[in-house]
Structure formats: structure tokens, C-alpha cells
C-alpha positions in Angstrom: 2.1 -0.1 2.0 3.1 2.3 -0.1 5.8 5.2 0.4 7.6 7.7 -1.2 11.4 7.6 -2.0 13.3 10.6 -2.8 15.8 9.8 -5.4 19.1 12.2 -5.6 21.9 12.0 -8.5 25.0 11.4 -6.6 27.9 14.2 -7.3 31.0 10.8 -7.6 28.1 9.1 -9.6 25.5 6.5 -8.7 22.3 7.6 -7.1 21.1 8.0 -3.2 17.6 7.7 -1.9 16.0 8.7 1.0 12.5 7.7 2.7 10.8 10.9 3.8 8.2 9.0 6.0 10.8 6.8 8.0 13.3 9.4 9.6 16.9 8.1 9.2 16.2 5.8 6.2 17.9 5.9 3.4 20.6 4.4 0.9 22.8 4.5 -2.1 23.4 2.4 -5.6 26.1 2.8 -8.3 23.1 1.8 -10.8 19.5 2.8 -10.6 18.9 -0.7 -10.1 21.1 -1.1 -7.4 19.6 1.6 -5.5 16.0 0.2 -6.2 16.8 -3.0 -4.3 18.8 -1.2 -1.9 16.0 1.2 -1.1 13.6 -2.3 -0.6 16.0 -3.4 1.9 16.4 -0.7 4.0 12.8 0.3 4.6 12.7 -3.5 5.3 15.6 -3.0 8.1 14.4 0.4 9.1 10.8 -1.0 10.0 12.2 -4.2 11.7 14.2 -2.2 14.2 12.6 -2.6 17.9 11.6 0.2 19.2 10.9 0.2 23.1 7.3 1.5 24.1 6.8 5.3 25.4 6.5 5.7 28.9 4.5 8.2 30.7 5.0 9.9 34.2 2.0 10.3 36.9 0.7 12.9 34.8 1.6 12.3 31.2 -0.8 10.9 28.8 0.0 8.8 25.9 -2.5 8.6 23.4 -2.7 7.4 19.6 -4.6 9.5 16.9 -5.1 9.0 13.2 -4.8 11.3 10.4 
């Protein structure tokens, strides 16, 4: 898998990222480094989260698509 990872100077130093394709993810490092193993970990924790499945009504439909 690959994704892209916004990385952002940090104004008290240091560097943040943040993972455009997983809403909510993102991290910080004091080094680039740091933040490179960082960001590894949280898409790691961000993806391992359970998430419960959608449920529908009498007349909802859930349906998957691909794009």
C-alpha cells in the first residue's frame, strides 16, 4: 500500500505529518527521522482500529463501489 503523507515544518521546531487518505491520522518528530517512524506507526495504529459495521434501516441500502 502506498499513501501519501503531508509533511509540515513545525513553528517550536521538529516536523508534523499528516495522512490525507486516513482522516484523523497524523503525528509529529523532533527530527525528520523521528517523524518518518512515527508516521509508520500511526498509519499502522490508525488502520488497526475496529471499526463496527454500518447498519441500515428497513429502507436504507448499503452498498460498496470502487473507484
Amino acid at each position: 500500500m502506498h499513501l501519501k503523507v503531508v509533511v509540515h515544518e513545525a513553528e517550536e521546531g521538529g516536523f508534523w505529518a499528516e495522512v490525507p487518505a486516513i482522516p484523523g491520522c497524523a503525528t509529529q518528530g523532533d527530527t525528520y527521522e523521528d517523524l518518518l517512524a512515527n508516521v509508520h506507526e500511526a498509519v499502522e495504529a490508525c488502520l488497526a482500529v475496529e471499526v463496527s459495521p454500518p447498519q441500515a434501516g428497513d429502507h436504507d441500502r448499503i452498498i460498496d463501489i470502487a473507484i
